[in-house]
N, C-alpha and C positions, 0 to 999 in steps of 0.2 A: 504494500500500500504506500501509494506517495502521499505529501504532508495534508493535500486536500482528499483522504480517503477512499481515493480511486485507487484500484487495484493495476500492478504493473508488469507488466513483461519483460524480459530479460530479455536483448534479442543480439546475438552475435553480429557482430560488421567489421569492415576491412576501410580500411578510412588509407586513402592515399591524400601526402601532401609533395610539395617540391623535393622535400627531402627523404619524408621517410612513410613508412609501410607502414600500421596500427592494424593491431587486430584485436579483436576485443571484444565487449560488451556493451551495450549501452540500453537504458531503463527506456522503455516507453509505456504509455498509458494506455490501457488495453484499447485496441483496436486500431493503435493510430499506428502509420505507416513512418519508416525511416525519413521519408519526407515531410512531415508533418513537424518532428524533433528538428530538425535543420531550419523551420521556417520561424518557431517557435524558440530558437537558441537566441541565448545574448550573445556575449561573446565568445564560450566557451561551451564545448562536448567535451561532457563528464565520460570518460571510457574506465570501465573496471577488469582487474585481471587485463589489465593490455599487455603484446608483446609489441618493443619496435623493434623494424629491421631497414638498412639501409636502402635505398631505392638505388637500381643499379646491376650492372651483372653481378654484384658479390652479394646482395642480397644479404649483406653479412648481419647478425642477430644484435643490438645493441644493447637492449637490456628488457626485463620484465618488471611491473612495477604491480601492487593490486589497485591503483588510482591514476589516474593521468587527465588533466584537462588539456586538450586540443583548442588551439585558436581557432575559430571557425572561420574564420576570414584565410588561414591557409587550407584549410580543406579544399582541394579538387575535387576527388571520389568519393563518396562513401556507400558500399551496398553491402546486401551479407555476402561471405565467403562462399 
């Protein structure tokens, strides 16, 4: 449940920015689409359990964190995996 009672869904995504890869989690309120969060975001997508990795042929793994906010203004992509 989020702070206004509505119950939430967990829903995996893969968030591309300039630099790097996200893959993760992010909350949304039941029924509403990953488009719906993106239009609805301030500045910031809350991702939980993210991994980054770097954009690139080395794809190399940067780190895992269980919290990350993403600037949303660098977001390019974001859909599920």
């Amino acid at each position: 449940m989020n702070p206004n009672g509505s119950p939430e869904a967990r829903t995996r995504v893969a968030i591309l920015t300039a630099s790097y890869q996200v893959k993760g989690y992010v909350d949304l309120v039941a029924g509403a689409r990953i488009t719906d969060l993106m239009n609805g975001a301030k500045d910031f997508v809350a991702v939980t359990d993210a991994e980054v990795y770097e954009v690139g042929s080395s794809a190399r793994h940067v780190f895992s964190v269980p919290f990350l906010n993403i600037c949303r203004a660098h977001v390019q992509i974001i859909a599920p995996p």
